[in-house]
Backbone as CSV, one residue per row, in Angstrom:
resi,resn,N_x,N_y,N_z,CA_x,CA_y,CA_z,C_x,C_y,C_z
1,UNK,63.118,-56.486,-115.869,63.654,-57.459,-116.789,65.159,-57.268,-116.855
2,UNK,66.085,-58.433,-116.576,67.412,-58.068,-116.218,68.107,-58.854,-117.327
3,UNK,67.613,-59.840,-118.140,68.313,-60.695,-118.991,67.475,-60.686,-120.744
4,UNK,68.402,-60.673,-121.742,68.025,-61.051,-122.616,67.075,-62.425,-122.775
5,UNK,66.006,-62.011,-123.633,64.863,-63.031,-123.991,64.362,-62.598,-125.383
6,UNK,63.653,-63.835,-125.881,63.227,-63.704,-127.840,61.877,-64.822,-127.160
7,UNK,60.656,-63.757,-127.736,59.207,-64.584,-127.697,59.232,-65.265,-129.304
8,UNK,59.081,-66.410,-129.075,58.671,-67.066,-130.257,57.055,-67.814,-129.844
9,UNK,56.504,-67.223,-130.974,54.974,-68.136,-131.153,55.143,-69.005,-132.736
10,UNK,54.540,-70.400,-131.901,53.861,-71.244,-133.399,53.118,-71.421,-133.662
11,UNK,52.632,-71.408,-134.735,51.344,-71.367,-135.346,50.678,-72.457,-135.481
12,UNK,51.598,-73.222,-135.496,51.355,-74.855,-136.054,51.071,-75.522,-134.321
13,UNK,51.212,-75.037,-133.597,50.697,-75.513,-132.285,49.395,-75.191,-131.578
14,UNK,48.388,-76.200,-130.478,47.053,-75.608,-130.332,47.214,-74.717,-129.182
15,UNK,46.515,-73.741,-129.220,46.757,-72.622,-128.411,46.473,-73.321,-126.989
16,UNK,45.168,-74.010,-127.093,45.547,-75.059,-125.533,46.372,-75.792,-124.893
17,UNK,47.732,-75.726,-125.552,48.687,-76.445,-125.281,49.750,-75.840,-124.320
18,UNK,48.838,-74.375,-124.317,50.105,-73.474,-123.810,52.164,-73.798,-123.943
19,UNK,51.510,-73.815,-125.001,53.006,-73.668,-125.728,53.283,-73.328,-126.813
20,UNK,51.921,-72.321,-127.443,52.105,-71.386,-128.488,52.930,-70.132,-128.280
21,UNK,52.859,-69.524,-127.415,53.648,-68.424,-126.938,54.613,-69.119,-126.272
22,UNK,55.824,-69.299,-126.931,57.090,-69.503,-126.068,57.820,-68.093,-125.359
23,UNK,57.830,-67.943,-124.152,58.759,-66.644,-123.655,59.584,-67.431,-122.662
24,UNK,60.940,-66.879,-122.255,61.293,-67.256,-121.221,61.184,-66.353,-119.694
25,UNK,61.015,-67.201,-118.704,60.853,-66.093,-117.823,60.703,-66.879,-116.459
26,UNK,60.559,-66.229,-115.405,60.734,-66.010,-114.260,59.614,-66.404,-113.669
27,UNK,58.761,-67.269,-112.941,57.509,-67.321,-112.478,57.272,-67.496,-111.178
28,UNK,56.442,-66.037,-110.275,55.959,-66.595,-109.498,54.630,-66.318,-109.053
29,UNK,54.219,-67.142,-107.363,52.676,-67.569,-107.414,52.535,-66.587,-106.263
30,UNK,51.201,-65.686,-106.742,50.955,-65.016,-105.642,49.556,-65.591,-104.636
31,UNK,50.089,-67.088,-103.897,49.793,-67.761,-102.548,49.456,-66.809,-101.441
32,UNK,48.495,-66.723,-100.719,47.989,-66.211,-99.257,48.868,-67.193,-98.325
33,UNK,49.563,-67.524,-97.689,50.544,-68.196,-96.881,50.040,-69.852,-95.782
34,UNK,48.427,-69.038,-95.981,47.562,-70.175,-95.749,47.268,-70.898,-96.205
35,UNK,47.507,-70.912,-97.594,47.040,-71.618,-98.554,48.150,-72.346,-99.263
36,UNK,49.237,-72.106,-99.318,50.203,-72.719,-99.947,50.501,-74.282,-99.483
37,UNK,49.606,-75.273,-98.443,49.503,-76.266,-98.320,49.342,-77.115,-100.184
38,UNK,48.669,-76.545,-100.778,48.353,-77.610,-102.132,49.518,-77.062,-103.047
39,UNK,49.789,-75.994,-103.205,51.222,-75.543,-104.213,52.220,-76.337,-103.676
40,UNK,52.685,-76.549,-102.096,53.590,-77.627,-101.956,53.430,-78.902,-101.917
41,UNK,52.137,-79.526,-102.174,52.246,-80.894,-102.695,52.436,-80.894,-104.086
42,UNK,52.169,-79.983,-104.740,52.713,-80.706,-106.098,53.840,-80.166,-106.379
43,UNK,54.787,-79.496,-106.005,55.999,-79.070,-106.474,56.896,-79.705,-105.067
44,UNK,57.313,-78.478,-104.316,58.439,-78.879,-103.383,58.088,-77.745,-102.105
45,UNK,58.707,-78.203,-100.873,58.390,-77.287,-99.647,59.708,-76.475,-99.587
46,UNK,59.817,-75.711,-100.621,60.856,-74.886,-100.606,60.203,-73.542,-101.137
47,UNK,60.770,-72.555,-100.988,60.523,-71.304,-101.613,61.231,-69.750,-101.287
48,UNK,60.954,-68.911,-102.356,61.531,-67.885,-102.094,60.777,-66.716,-102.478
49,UNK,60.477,-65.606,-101.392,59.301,-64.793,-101.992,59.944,-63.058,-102.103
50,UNK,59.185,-62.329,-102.660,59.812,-61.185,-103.026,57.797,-60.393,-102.477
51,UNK,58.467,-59.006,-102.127,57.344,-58.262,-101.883,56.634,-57.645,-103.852
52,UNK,55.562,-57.473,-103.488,54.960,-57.524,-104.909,55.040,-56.293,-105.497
53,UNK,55.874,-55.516,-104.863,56.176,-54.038,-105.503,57.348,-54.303,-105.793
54,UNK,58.259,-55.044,-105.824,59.333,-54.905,-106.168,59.628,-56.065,-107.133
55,UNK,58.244,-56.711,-106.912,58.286,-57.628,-108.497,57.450,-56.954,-109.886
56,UNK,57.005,-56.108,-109.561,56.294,-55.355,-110.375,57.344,-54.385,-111.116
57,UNK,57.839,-53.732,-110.164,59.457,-53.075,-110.697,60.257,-53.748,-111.948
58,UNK,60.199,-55.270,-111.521,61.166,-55.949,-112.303,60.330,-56.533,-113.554
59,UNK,59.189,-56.266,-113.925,58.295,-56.186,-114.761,57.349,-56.963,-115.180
60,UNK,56.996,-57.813,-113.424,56.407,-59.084,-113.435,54.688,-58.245,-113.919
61,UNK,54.188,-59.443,-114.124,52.263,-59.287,-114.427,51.641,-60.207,-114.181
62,UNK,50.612,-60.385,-114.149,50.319,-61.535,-113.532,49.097,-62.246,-114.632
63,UNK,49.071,-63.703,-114.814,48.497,-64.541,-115.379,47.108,-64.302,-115.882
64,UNK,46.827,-64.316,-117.014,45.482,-64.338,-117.045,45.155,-65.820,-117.372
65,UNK,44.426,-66.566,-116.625,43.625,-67.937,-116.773,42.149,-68.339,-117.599
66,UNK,42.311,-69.052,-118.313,40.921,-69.613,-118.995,40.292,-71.092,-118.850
67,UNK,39.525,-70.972,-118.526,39.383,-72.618,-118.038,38.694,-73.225,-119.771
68,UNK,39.307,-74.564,-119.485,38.871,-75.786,-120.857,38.093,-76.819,-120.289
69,UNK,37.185,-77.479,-121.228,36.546,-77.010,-122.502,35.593,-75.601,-122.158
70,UNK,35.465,-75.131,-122.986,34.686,-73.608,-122.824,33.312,-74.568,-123.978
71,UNK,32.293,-74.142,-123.463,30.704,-75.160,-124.023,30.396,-73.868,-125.010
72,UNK,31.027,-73.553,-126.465,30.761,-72.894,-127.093,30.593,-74.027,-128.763
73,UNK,29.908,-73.761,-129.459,29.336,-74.980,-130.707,30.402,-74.760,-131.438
74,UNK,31.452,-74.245,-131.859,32.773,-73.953,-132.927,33.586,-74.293,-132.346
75,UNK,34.407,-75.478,-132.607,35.317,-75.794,-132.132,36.526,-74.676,-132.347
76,UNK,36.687,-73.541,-133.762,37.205,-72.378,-133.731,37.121,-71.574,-132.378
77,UNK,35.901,-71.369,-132.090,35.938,-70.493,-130.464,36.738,-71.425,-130.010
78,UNK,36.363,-72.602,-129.684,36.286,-73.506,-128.218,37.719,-73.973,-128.057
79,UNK,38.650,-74.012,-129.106,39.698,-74.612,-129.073,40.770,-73.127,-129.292
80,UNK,40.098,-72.243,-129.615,41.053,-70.936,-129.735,41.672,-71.122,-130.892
81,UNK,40.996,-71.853,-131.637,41.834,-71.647,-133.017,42.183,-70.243,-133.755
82,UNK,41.617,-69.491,-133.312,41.700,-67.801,-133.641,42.605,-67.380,-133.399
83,UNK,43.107,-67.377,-132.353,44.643,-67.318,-131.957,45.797,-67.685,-133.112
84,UNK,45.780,-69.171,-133.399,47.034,-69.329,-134.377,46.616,-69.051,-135.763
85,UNK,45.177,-68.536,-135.931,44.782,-67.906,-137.591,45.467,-66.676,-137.731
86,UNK,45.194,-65.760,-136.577,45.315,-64.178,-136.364,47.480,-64.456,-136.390
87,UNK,48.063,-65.171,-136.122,49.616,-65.024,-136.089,49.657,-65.628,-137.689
88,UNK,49.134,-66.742,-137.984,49.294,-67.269,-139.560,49.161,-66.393,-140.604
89,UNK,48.087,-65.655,-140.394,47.284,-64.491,-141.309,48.773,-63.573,-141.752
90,UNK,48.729,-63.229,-140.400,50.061,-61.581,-139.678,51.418,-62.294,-140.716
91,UNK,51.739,-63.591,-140.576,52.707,-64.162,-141.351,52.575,-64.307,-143.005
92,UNK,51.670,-65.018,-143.037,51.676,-64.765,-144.646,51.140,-63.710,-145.198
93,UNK,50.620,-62.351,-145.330,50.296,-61.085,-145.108,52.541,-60.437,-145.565
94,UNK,52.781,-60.531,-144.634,54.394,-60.244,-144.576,54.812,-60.709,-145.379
95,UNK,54.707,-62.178,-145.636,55.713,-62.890,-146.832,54.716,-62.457,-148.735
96,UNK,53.915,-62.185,-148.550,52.879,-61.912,-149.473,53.230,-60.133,-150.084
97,UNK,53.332,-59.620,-148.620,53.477,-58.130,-149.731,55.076,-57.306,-149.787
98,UNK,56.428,-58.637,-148.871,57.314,-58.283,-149.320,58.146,-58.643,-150.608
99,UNK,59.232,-57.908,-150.964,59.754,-57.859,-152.348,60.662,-59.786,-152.046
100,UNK,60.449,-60.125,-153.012,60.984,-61.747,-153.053,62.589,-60.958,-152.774
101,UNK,62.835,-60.161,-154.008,64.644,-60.126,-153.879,64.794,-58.511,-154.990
102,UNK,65.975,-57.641,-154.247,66.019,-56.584,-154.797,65.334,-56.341,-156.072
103,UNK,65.760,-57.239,-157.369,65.205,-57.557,-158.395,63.726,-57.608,-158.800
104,UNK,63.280,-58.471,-158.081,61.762,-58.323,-157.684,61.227,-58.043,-156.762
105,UNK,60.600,-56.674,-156.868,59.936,-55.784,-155.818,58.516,-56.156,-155.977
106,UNK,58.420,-55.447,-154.236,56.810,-56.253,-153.575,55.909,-55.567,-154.946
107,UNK,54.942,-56.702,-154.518,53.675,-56.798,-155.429,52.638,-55.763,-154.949
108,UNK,52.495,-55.023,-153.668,51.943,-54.024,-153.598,52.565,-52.376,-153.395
109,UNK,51.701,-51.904,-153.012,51.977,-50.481,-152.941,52.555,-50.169,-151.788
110,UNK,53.549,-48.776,-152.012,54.229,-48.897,-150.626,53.063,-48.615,-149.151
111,UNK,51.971,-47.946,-149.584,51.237,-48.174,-148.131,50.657,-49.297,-147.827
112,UNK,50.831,-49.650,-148.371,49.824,-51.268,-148.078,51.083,-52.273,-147.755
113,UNK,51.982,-52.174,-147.748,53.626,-52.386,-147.081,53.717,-52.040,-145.893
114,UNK,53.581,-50.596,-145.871,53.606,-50.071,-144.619,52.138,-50.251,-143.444
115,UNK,51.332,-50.777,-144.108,50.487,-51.101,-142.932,50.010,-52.422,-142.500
116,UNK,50.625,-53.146,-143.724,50.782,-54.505,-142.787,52.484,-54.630,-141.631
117,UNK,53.280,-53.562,-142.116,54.506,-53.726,-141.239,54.173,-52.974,-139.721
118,UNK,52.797,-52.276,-139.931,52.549,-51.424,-138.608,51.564,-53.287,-137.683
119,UNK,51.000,-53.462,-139.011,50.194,-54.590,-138.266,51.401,-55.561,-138.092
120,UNK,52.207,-55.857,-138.431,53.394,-56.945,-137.691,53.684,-56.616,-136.462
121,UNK,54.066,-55.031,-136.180,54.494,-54.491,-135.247,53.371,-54.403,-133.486
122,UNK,52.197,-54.188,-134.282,51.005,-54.087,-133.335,50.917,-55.848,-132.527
123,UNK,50.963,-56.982,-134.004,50.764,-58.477,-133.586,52.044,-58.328,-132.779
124,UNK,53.171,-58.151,-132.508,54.101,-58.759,-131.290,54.552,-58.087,-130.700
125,UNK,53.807,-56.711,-130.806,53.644,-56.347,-129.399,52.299,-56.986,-128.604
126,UNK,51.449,-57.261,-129.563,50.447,-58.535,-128.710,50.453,-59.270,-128.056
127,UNK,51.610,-59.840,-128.985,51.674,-61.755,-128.468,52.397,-61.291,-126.937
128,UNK,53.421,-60.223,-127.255,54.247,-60.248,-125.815,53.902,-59.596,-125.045
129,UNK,52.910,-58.775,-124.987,52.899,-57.919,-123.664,51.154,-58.441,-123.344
130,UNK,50.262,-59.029,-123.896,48.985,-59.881,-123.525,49.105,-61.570,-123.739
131,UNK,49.140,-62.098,-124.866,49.006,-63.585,-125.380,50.046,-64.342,-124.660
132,UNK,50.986,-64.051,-124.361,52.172,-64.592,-123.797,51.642,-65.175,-122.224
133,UNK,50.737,-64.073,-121.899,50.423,-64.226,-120.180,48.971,-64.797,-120.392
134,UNK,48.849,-65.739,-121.292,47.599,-66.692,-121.311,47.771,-67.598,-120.725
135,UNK,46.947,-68.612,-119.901,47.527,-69.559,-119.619,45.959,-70.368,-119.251
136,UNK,45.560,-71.975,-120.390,44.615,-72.567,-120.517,44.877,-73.712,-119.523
137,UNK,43.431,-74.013,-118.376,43.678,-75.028,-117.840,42.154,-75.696,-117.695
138,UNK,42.083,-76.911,-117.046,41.452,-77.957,-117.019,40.211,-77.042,-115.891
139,UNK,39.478,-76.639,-116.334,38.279,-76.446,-114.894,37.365,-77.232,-114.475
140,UNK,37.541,-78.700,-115.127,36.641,-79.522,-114.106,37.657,-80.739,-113.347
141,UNK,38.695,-79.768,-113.333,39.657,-81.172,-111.888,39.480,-79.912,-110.796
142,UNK,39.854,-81.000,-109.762,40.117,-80.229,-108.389,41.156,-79.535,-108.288
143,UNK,41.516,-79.027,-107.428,42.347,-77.367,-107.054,43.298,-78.919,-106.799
144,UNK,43.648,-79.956,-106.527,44.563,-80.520,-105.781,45.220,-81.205,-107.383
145,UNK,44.514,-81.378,-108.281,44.877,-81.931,-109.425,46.264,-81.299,-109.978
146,UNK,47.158,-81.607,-110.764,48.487,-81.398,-110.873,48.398,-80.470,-112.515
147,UNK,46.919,-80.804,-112.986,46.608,-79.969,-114.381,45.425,-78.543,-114.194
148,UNK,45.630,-78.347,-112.651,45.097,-77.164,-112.583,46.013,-76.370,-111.921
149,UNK,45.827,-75.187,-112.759,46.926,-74.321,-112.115,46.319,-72.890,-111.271
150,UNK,45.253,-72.825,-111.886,44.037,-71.559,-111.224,44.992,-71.383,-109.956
151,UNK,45.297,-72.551,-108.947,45.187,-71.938,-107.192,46.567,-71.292,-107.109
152,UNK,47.546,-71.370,-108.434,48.473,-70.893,-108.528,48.786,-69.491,-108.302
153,UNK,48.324,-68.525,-109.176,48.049,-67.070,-108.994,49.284,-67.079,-109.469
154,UNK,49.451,-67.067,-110.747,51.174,-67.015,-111.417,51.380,-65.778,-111.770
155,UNK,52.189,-64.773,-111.652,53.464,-64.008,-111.980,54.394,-64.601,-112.812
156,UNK,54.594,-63.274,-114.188,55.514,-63.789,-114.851,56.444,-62.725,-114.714
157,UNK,57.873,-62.926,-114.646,58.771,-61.832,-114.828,59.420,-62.415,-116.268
158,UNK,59.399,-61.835,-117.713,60.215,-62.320,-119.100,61.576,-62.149,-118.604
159,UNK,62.530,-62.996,-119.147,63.633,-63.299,-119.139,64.044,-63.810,-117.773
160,UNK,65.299,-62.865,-117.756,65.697,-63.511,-115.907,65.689,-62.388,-115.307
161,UNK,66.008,-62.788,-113.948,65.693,-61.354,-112.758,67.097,-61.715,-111.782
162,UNK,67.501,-60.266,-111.987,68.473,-60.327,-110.461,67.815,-59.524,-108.804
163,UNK,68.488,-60.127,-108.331,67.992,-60.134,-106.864,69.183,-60.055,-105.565
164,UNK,68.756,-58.936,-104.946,69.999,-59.277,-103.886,69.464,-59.885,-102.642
165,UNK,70.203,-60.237,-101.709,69.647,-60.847,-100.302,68.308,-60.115,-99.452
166,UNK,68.808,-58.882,-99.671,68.208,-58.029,-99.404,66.639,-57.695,-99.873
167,UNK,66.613,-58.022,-100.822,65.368,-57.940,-101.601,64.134,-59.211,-101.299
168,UNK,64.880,-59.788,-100.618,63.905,-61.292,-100.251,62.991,-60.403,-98.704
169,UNK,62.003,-61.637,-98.861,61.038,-61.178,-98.099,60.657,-62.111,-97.144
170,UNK,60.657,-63.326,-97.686,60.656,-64.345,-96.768,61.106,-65.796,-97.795
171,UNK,61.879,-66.844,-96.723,62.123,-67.679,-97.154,61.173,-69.249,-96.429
172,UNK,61.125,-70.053,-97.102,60.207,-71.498,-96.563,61.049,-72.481,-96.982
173,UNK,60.487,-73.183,-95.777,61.972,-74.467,-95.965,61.720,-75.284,-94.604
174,UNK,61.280,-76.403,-94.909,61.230,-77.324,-93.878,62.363,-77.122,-92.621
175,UNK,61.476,-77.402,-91.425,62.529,-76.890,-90.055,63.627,-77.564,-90.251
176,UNK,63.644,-79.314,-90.279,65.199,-79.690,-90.674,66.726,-78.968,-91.129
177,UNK,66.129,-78.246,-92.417,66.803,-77.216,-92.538,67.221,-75.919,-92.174
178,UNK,66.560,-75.658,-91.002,67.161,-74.152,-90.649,68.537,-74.107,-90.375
179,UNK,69.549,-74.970,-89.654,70.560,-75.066,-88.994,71.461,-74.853,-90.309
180,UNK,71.072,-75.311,-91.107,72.223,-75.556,-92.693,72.188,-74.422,-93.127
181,UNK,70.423,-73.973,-93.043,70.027,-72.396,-93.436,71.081,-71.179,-93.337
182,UNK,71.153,-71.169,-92.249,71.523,-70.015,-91.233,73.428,-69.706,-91.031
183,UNK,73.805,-71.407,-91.630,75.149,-71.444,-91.669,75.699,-70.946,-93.169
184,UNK,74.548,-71.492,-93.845,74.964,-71.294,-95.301,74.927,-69.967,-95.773
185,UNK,73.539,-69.218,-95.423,73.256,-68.107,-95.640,73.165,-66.901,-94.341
186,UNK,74.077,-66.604,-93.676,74.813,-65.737,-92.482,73.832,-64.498,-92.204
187,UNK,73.768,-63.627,-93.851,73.251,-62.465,-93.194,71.978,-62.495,-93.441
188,UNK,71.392,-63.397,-94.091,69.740,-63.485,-94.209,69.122,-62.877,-92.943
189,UNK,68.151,-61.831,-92.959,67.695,-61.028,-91.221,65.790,-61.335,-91.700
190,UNK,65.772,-61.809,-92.732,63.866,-61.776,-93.127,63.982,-63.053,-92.609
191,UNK,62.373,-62.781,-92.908,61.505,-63.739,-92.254,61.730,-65.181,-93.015
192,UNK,61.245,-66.036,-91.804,61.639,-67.475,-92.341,60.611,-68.404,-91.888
193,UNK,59.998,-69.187,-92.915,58.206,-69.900,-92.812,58.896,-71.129,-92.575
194,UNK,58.544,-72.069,-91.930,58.737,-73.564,-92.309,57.572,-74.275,-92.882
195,UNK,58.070,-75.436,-93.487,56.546,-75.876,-94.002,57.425,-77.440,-94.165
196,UNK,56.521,-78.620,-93.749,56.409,-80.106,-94.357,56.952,-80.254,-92.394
């Protein structure tokens, strides 16, 4: 992790929206090279890849996926409403047993202070180092559909990542472009895929 980043989660958002856990960050797809035919129809035939030990270094992890609708009778399960109860709870819990203002001190006891501030501490280290790397998608479209992301195999690195030339592993890029490639970028010596 090379750049400053702040996880914000809302509560007031559905956890299927994947955009309850806001983080910023770095994403990439760990593709078999054979397969990256459907990742470049829906994005672009460009790319840039890094060996997976040295994205791991930089503190990438990789995606955990849930497919929607999940055939459970509570729309609480089924929609993950548990998710934004368990951050709502963690929030008003905090605003509930701290002191309003020097003047008026919290309404409970100092351990019961101190262990909802251990439980604040436990919830975001949650949200950011598991909940953050959730990611809900559609499991009855096809792998070619633009709202499934499964064939993705996403890597997240939080914040931003630096990288030297050196550190690349291979680059993809339609043949057209090699000539511009090679002028633009001199000492590039890795490997180079074409694709489209």
């Amino acid at each position: 992790m090379d750049g400053g980043f702040t996880l914000t989660t809302l509560g007031d958002v559905s956890p299927l929206s994947n955009s309850m856990y806001h983080l910023p960050m770095v994403c990439f797809c760990d593709i078999p090279a054979d397969d990256f035919a459907i990742h470049m129809a829906k994005y672009s035939h460009f790319g840039i890849a890094f060996q997976k030990t040295f994205l791991i270094q930089k503190g990438a992890r990789p995606v955990f996926y849930i497919p929607t609708p999940i055939s459970r009778s509570s729309a609480y399960i089924r929609e993950f409403q548990f998710l934004s109860d368990f951050h709502n709870i963690g929030v008003e819990l905090t605003l509930a047993t701290a002191g309003a203002s020097p003047d008026k001190p919290s309404p409970c006891t100092e351990d019961i202070r101190a262990l909802v501030e251990r439980l604040g501490f436990a919830t975001n280290s949650l949200n950011f180092e598991v909940l953050s790397y959730i990611k809900f998608f559609d499991g009855q479209t096809s792998d070619e559909d633009e709202s499934n992301y499964y064939m993705e195999r996403e890597w997240r690195v939080p914040g931003t990542m630096s990288f030297s030339l050196n550190d690349v592993s291979r680059i993809v890029l339609p043949a057209s472009f090699t000539e511009r490639f090679h002028r633009d970028v001199p000492d590039y010596v890795s490997q180079l895929m074409f694709a489209g």
